[in-house]
RODO-2510 file (C-alpha; in nm, 4 decimals, decimal comma):
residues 129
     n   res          X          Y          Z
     1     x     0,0000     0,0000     0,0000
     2     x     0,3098     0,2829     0,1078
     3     x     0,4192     0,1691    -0,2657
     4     x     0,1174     0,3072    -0,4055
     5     x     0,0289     0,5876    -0,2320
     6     x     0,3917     0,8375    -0,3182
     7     x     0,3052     0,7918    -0,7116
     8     x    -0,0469     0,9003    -0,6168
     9     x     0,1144     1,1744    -0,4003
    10     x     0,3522     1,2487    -0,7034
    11     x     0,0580     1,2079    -0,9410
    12     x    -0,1542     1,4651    -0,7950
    13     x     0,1597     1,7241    -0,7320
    14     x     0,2771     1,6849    -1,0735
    15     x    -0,0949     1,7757    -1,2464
    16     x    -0,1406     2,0695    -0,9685
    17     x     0,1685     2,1899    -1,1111
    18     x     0,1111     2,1737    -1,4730
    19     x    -0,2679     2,3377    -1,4452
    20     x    -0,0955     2,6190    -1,2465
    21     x     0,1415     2,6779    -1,5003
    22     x    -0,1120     2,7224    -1,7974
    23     x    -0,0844     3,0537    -2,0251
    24     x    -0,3270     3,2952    -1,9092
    25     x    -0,5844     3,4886    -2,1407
    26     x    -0,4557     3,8573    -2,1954
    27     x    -0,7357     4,0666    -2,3557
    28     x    -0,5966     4,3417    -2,5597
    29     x    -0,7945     4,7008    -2,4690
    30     x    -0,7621     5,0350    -2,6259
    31     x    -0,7427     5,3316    -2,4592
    32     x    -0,9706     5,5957    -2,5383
    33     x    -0,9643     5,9633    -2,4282
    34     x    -1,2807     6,1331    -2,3991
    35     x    -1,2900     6,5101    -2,2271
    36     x    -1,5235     6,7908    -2,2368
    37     x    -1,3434     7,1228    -2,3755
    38     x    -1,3895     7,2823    -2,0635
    39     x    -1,3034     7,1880    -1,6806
    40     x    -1,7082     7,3541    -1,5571
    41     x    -2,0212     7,4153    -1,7162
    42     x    -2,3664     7,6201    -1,6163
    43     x    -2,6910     7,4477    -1,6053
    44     x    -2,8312     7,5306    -1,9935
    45     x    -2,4795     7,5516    -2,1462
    46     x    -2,3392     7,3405    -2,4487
    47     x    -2,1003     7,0931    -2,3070
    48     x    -1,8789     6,9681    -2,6056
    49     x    -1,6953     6,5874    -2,5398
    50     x    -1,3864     6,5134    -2,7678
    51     x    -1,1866     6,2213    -2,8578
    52     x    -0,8219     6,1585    -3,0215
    53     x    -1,0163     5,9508    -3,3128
    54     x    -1,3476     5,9613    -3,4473
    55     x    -1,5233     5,6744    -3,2105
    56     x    -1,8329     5,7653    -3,2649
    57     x    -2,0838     5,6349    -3,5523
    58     x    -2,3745     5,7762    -3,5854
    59     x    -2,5046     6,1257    -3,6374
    60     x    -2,7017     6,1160    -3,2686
    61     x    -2,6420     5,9023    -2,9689
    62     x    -2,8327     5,8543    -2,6549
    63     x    -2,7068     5,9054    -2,3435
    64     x    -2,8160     5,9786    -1,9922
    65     x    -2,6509     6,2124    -1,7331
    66     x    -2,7845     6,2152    -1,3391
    67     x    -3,1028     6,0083    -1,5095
    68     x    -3,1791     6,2334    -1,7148
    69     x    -3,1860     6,1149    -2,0596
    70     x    -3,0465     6,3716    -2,3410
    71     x    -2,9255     6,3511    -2,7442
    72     x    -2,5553     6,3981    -2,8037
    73     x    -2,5179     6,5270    -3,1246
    74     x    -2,2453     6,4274    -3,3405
    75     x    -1,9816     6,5513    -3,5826
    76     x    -1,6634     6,3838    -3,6501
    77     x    -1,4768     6,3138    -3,3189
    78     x    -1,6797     6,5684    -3,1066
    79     x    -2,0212     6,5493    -2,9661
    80     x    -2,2067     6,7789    -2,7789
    81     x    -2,5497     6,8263    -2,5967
    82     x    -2,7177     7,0493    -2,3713
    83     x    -2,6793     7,0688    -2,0159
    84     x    -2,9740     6,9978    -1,8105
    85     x    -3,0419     7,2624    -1,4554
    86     x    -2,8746     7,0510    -1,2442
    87     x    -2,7283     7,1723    -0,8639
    88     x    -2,3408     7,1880    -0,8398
    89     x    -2,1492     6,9003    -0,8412
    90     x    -1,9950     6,6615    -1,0765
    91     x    -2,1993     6,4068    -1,2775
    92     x    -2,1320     6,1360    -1,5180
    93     x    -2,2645     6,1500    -1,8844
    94     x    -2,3152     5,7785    -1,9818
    95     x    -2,3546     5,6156    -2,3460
    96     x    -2,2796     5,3162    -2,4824
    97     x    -2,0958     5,2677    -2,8852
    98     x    -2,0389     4,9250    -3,0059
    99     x    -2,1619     4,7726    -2,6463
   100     x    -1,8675     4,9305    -2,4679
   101     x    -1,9643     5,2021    -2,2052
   102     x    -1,8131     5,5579    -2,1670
   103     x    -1,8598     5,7312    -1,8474
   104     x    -1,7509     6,1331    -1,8949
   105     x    -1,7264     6,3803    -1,5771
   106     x    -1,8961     6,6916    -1,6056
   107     x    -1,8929     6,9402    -1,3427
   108     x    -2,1593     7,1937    -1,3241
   109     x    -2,1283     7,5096    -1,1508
   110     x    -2,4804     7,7285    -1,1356
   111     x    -2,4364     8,1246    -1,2231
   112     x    -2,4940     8,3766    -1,0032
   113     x    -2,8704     8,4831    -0,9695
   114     x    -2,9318     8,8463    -1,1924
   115     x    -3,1882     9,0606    -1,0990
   116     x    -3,4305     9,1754    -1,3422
   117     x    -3,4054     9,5033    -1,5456
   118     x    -3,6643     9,6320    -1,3428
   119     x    -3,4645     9,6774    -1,0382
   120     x    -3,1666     9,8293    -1,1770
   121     x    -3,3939    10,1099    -1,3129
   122     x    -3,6046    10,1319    -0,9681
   123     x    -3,2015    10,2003    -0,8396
   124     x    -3,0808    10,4868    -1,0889
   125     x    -3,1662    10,8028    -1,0352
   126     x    -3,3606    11,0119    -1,2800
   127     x    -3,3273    11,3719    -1,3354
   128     x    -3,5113    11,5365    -1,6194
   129     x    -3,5485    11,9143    -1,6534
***
């Protein structure tokens, strides 16, 4: 029985071995840089995205940012859409090309309240002789 059990023991250490050894899978990825021609946008503006190559194929995409859902239009290697009113903060435009999904930063920073025409006038003085 000892005479069979070290070629089992040496059986089993061998084939651990050799399926620990095996060539792992390396999947190939390419890098691709999308950015938004500014670093901050206001609620209503045109954010513009742009990439090093033209990735994207179609003449509209969907895509959704904080839930919302909105149309990026497309030219070449730029796309752009309009910037729902959204607090401050940062959020993620989402979209998917070619079922790969892109995840983009924008950062939104509201403008400064203006008053209405009406009370700058009520505030200069008039003087008419």
């Amino acid at each position: 029985m000892k005479i069979l059990k070290i070629p089992l023991i040496v059986l089993v250490l061998g084939m651990t071995t050799i399926n620990s050894c095996t060539k792992d899978e390396v999947t190939k990825t390419e890098a691709i840089s999308l950015s938004t021609e500014k670093s901050q946008y206001a609620p209503h503006e045109i954010v513009t995205i742009t990439t090093e190559e033209n990735t994207f194929s179609a003449v509209t995409q969907s895509a959704k940012i904080n839930g919302v859902d909105v149309e990026l239009a497309i030219d070449d290697n730029k796309a752009a859409f309009v910037l729902p009113n959204f607090e401050n903060g940062t959020y993620n435009l989402t979209f998917s090309i070619s079922n790969k999904t892109y995840d983009v930063p924008v950062k939104v920073i509201a403008l400064t309240s203006i008053s209405s025409p009406d009370t700058y006038f009520s505030e200069m003085p008039i003087k008419y002789q």
